[in-house]
Backbone as numpy.savetxt, mean C-alpha at the origin, in Angstrom:
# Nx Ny Nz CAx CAy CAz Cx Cy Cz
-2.46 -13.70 1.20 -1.60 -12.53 1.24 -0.52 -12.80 2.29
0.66 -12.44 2.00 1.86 -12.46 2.73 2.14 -11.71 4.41
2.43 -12.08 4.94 2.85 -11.17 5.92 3.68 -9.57 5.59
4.93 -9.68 4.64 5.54 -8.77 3.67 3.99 -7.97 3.05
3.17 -8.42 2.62 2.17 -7.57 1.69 1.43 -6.89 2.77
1.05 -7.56 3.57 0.03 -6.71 4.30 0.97 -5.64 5.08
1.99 -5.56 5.42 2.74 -4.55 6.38 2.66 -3.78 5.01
3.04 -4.57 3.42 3.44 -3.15 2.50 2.38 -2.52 2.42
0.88 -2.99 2.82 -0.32 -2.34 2.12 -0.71 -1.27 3.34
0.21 -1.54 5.06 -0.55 -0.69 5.92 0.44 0.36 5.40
1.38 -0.01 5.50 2.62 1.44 4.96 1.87 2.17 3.83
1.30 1.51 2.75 0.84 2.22 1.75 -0.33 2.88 1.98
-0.81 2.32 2.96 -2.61 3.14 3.71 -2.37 4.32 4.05
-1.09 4.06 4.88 -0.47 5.48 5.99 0.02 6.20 5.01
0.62 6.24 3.89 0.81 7.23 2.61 0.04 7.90 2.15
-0.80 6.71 1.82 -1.96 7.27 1.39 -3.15 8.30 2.34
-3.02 8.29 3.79 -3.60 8.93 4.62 -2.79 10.53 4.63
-1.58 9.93 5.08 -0.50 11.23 4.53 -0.15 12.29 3.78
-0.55 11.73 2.05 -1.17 12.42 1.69 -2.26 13.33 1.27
-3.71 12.40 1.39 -4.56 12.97 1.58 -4.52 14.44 2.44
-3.60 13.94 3.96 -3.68 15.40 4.99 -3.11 16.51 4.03
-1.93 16.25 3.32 -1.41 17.29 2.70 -2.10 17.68 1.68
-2.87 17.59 0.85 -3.59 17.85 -0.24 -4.92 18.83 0.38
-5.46 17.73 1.16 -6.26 18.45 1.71 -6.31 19.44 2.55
-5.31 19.47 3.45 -5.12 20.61 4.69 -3.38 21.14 4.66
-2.36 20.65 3.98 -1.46 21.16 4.13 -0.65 20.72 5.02
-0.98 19.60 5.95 -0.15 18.88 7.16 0.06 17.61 6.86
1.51 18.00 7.05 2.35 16.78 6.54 2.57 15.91 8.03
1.95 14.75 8.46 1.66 13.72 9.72 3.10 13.59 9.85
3.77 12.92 8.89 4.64 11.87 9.07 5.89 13.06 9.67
5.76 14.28 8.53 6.91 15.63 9.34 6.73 15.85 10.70
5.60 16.14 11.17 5.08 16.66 11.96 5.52 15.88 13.35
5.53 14.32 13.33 5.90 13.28 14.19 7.28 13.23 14.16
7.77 12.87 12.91 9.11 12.92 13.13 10.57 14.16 12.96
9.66 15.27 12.98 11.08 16.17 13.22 11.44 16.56 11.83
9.91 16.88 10.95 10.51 17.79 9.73 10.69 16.67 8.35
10.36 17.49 7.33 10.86 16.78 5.93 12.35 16.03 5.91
13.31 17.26 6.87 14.27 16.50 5.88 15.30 15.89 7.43
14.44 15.24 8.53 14.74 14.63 9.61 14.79 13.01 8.76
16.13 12.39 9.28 16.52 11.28 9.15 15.23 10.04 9.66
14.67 10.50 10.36 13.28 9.60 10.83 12.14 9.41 9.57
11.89 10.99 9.14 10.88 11.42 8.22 11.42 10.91 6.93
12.56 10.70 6.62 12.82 10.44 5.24 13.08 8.53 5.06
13.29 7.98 6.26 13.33 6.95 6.38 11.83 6.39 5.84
11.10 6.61 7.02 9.51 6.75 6.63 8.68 6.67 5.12
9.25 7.74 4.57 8.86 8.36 2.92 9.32 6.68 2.49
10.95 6.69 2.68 11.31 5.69 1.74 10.90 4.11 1.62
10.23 4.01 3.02 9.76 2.59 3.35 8.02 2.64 2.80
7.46 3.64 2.78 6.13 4.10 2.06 6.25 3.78 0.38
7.57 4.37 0.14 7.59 4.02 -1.86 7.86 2.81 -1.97
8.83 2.02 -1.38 9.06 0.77 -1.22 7.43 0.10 -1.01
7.11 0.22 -0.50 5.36 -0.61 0.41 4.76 -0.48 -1.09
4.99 0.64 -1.55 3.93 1.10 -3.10 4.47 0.04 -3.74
5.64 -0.16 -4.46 6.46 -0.83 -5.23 5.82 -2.30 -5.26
5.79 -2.52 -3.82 5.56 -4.07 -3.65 4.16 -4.23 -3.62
3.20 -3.46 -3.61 1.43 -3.70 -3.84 1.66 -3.33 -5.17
2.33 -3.07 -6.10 2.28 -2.77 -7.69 2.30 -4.23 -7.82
2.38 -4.98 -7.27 1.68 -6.67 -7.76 0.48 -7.05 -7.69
0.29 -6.71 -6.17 -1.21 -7.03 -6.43 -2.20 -6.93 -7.19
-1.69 -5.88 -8.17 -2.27 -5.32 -9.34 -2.43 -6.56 -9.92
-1.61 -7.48 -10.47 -1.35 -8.17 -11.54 -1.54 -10.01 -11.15
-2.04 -9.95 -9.87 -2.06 -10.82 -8.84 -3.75 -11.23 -8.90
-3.86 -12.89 -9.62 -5.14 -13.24 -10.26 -6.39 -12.89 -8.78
-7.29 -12.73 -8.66 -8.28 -13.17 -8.05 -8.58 -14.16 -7.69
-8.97 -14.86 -6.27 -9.15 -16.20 -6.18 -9.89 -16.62 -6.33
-11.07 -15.44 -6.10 -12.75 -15.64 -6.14 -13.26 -16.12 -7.48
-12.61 -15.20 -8.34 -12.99 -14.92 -9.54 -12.78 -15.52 -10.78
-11.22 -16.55 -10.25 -10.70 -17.46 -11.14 -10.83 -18.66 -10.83
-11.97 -19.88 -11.59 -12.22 -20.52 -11.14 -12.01 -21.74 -12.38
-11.57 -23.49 -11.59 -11.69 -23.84 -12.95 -12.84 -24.19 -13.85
-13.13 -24.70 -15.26 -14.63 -24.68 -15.76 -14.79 -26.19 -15.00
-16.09 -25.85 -14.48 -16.71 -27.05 -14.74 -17.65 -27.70 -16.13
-17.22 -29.13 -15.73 -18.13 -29.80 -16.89 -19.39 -29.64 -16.70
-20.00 -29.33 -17.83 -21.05 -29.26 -18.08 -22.14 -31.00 -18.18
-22.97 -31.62 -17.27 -23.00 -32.85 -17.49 -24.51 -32.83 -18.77
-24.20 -34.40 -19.10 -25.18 -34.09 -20.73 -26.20 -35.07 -19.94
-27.25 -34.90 -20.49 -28.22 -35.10 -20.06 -29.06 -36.17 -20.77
């Protein structure tokens, strides 16, 4: 994993924490720190969070290393 992926996946954690607060309790973290929904800090934030999403929408599609393996021969006996 990239240096780029893992910062996109903590950004996407902290979204994902983010929202959880709001769903669950109604407190929006990221407003709350930076001075409101529609504070130039807070919206910066949002936009670097959808961006972080965007770029783990690979990992989706991004083989397994564990899991993809080549065949081995089978030896005959």
């Amino acid at each position: 994993m990239s240096a780029i992926q893992r910062i996109a996946l903590i950004l996407t954690i902290i979204g994902a924490i983010n929202w959880g607060l709001i769903g669950f309790f109604q407190f929006d973290l990221v407003a709350t720190i930076f001075g409101g929904q529609d504070s130039a800090l807070s919206r910066i934030i949002y936009g670097l969070v959808g961006i972080a999403g965007l770029i783990n929408l690979g990992l989706l599609f991004k083989p397994n290393e564990e899991t993809v393996r080549e065949p081995q021969a089978n030896p005959t006996r």
